[in-house]
C-alpha positions as CSV (number, residue, x, y, z in Angstrom):
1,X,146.1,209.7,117.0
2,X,146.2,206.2,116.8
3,X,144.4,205.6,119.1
4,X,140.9,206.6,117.6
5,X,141.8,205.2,114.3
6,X,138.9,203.2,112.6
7,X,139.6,199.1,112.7
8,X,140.0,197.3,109.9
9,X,137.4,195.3,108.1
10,X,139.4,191.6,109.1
11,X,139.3,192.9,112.5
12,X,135.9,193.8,113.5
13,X,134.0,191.0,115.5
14,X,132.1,187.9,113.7
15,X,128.8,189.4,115.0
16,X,129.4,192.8,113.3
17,X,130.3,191.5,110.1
18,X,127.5,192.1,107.2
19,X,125.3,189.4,105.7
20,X,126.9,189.7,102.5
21,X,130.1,188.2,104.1
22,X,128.6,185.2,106.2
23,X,126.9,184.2,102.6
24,X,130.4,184.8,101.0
25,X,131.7,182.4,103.5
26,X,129.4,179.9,102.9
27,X,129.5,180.1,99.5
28,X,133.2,179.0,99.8
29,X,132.8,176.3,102.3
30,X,130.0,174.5,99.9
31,X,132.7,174.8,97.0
32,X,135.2,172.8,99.1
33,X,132.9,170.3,100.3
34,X,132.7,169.6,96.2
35,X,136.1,168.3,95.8
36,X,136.1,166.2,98.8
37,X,137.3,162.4,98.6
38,X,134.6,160.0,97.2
39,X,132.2,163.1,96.2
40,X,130.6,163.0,92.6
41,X,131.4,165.8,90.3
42,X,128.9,166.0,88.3
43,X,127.2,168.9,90.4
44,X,125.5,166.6,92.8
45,X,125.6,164.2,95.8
46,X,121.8,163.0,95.1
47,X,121.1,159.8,93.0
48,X,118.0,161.7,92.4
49,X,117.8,165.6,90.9
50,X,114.7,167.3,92.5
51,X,115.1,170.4,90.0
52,X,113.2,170.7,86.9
53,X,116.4,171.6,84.7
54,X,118.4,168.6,85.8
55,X,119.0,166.2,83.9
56,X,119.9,161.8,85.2
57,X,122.8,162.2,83.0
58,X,124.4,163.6,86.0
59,X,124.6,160.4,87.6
60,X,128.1,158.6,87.0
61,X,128.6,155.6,85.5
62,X,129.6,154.0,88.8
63,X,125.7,154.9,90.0
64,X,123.9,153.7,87.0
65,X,125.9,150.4,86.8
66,X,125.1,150.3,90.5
67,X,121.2,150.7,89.8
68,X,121.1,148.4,87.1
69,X,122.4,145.7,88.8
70,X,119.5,146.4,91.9
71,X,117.0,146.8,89.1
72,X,118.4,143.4,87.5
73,X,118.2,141.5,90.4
74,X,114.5,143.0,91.8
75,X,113.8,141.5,88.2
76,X,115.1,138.1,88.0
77,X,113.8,137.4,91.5
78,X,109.8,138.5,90.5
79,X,110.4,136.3,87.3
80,X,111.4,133.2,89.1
81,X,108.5,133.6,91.8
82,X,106.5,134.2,88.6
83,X,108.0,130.7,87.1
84,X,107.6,128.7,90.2
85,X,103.7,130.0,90.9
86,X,103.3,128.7,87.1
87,X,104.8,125.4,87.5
88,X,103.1,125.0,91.2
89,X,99.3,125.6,89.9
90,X,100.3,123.5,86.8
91,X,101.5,120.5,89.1
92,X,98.4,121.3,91.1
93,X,95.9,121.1,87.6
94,X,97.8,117.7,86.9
95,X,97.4,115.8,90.0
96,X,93.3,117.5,90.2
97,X,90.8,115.0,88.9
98,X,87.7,116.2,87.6
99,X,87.1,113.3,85.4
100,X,87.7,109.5,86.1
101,X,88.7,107.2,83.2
102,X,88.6,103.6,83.8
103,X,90.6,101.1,82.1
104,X,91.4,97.2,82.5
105,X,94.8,95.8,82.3
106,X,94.2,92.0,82.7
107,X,94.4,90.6,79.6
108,X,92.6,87.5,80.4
109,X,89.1,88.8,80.6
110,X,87.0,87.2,77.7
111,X,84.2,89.2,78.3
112,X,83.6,93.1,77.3
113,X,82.8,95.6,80.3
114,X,80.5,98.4,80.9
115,X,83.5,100.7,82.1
116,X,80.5,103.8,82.8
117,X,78.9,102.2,86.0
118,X,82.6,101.9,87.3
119,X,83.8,105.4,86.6
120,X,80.4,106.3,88.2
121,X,80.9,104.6,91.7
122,X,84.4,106.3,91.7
123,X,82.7,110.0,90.9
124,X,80.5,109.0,94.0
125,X,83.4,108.1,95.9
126,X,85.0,111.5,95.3
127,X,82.1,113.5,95.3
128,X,81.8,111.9,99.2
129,X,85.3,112.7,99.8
130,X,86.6,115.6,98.0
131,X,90.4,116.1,99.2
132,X,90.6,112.8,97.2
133,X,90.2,114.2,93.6
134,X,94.4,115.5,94.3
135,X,96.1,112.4,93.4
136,X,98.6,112.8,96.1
137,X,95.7,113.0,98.6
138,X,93.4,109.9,97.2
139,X,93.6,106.7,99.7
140,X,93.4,103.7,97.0
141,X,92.4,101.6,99.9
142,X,89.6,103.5,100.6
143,X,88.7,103.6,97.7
144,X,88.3,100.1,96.6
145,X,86.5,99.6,99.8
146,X,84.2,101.5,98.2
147,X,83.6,100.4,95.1
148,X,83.9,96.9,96.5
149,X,80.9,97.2,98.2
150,X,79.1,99.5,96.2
151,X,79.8,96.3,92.9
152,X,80.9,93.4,94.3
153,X,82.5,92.0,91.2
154,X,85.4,94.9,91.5
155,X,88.5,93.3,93.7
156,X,90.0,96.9,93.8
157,X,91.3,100.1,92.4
158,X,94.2,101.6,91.9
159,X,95.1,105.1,90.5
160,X,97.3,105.6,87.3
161,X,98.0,108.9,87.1
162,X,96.6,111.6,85.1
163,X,95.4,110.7,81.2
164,X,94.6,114.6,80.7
165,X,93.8,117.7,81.9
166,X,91.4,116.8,84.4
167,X,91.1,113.5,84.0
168,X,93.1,110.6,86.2
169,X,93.0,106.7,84.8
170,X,91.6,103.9,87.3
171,X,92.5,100.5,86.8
172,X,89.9,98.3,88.2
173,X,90.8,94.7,88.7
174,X,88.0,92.2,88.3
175,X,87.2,89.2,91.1
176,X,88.4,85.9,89.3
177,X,86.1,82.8,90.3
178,X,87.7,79.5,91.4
179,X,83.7,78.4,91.3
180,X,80.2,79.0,90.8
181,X,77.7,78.8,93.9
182,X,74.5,77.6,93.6
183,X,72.0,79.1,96.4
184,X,68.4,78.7,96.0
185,X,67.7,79.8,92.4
186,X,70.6,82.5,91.9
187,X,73.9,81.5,90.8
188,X,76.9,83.4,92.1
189,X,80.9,83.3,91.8
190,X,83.5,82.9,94.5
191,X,86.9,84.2,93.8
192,X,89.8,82.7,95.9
193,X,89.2,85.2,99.2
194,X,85.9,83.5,99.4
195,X,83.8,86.3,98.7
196,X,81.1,85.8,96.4
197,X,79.6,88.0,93.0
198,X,77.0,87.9,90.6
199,X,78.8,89.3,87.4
200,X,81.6,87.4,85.9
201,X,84.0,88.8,83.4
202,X,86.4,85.2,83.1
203,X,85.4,82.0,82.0
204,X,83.2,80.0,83.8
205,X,84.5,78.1,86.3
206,X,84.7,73.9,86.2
207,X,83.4,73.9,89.3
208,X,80.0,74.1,90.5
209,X,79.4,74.5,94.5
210,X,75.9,73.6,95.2
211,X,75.1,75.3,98.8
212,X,72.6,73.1,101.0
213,X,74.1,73.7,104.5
214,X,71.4,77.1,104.8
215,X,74.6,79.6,104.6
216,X,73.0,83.1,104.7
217,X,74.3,85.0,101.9
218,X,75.4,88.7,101.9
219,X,76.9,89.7,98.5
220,X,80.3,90.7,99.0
221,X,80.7,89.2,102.2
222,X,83.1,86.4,102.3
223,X,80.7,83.5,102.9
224,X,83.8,80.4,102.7
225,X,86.9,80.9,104.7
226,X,90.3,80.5,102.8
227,X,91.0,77.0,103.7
228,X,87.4,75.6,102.4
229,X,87.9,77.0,98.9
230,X,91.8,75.8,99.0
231,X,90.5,72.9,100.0
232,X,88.2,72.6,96.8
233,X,90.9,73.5,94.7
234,X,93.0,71.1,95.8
235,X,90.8,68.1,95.5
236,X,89.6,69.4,91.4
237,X,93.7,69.2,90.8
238,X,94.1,66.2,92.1
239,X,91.6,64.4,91.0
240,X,92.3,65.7,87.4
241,X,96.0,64.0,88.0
242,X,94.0,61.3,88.6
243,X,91.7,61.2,86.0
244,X,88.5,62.4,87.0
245,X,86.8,65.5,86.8
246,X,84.7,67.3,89.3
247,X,81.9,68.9,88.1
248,X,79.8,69.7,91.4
249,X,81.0,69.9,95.1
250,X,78.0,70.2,97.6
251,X,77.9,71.5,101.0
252,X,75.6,69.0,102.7
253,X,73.3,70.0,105.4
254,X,74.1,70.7,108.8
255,X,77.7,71.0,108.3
256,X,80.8,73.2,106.7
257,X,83.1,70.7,107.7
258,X,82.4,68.4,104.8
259,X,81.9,68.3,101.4
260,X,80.6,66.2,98.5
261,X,81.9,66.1,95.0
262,X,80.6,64.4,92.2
263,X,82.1,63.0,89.2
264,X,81.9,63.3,85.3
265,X,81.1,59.6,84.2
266,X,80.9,58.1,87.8
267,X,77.7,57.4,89.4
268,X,78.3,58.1,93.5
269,X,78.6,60.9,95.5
270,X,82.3,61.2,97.3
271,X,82.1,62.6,100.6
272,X,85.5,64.2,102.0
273,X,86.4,66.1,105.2
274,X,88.2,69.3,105.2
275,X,89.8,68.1,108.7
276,X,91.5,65.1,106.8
277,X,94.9,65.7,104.4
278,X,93.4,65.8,101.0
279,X,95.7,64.1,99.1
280,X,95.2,60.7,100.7
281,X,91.2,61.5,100.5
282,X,91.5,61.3,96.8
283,X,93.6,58.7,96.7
284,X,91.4,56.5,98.7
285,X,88.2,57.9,96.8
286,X,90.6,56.6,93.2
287,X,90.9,53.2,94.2
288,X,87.2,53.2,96.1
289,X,86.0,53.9,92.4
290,X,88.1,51.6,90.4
291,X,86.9,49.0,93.1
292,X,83.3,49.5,92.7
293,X,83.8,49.8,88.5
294,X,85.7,46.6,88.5
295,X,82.7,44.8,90.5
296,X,80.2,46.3,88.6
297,X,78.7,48.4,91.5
298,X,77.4,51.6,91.6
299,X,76.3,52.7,95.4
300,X,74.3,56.0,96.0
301,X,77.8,57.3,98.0
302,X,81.5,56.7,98.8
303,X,82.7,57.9,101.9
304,X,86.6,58.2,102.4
305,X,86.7,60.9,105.7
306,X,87.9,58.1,107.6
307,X,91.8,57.5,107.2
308,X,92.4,54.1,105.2
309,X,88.9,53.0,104.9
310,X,85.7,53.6,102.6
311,X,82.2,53.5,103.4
312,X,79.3,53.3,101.2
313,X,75.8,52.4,100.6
């Protein structure tokens, strides 16, 4: 009878069926999955082939254009970090100074110059302040402070960039005297900020300030203000448009308020205020002179401080 017929294979339940169909089954469904839309088909879904026998030829070309790219660009962007560490610690050896060079522009110095003791005092400067041997760091303020003090001949520094590896050029710009100054039995230079040095790399100056007034001295300390030494210069220019030539001015003693200036080929002392316009000083002290040469006189002084009149004895 029907009824106790055996079922067919399709029809017995899913937990019944053998092994050999569930791996059947699965077989088929990984086929399928092989030809699905944007699935390689090459044998693989992996960039990477874990089996011994494989071979990378299995990648498409689509991949390994794909990888090359990636592998270009990882490539490029290590070279340019390379490139810019290079050109960074390059930059950095440039502007590093191991070495100072010094060198003098000013054309006018007649004298030659011992550029070692210079380079020296800048080493010493550096040494003391380290951060200052990267050029971009160095205050050239500071640093002819320094130096100033340390040779009071040097007016300043200034940096001008590297000369090699290591090494940075210094310009150093001398202290030009408008004078000499006498004190006691040392003889000194002022330049035109009043400040005066021992060592003088111009010619010597016309003028000779003989100090009597018991200034104390402290070299490279400005020791005459701005006005006095204009005021000097102003009566050596003059008095050359007059004629006359001042070879000495004296401070007297007592005072900074006056001064005393004596003449090549005339016989008195002049004595002039800084308080009083200078220009009609020496043109009181030029006809108090022609006077006194006319007449045949020659007095110990002149004295023209006093606005239109001249005193002497």
């Amino acid at each position: 009878m029907k009824l106790f017929q055996r079922k067919k294979q399709s029809e017995l339940p899913r937990r019944r069926r053998t092994s050999g169909d569930r791996i059947a089954s699965d077989e088929s469904q990984v086929s399928s999955d092989i030809f699905r839309r944007n699935r390689t088909l090459t044998g693989t879904t992996s960039n990477r082939l874990h089996s011994s026998g494989s071979s990378s030829d299995l990648r498409s070309p689509r991949v390994k254009a794909h990888n090359l790219a990636s592998m270009r660009r990882k490539v490029f962007g290590v070279l340019v970090i390379v490139i810019l560490s290079a050109g960074l610690l390059w930059w950095l050896i440039n502007q590093f100074t191991a070495i100072p060079t010094v060198i003098v522009t000013d054309t006018t110095i007649t004298k030659s110059i011992n550029t070692d003791k210079y380079a020296k005092s800048i080493q010493n400067y550096l040494e003391s302040n380290p951060l200052g041997r990267l050029q971009f760091l160095l205050d050239d303020k500071s640093l002819s402070n320094f130096v100033s003090a340390d040779l009071s001949e040097v007016a300043g520094v200034e940096q001008r960039g590297a000369s090699g590896i290591g090494q940075t050029d210094f310009a150093v710009t001398m202290r030009k005297p408008v004078a000499g100054w006498s004190i006691g039995d040392k003889q000194y230079y002022v330049d035109a900020s009043g400040v005066p040095f021992e060592i003088n790399y111009y010619d010597k100056p016309k003028v000779q300030i003989i100090d009597e007034s018991g200034i104390a001295l402290n070299e490279g300390v400005a020791i005459a203000s701005n006005r006095f030494l204009s005021f000097v210069g102003r009566v050596v220019a003059l008095s050359s448009s007059s004629g006359y030539t001042v070879t000495e001015a004296i401070l007297p003693a007592g005072t900074t308020r006056q001064l005393e200036v004596r003449l090549q080929g005339v016989g008195p002392l002049v004595k002039l205020s800084i308080d009083r316009p200078v220009a009609e000083q020496v043109e009181d002290m030029s006809r108090a002179v022609q006077y006194f040469k006319d007449h045949g006189q020659s007095p110990q002084y002149i004295d023209v401080r006093v606005s239109g009149k001249a005193f002497y004895r």
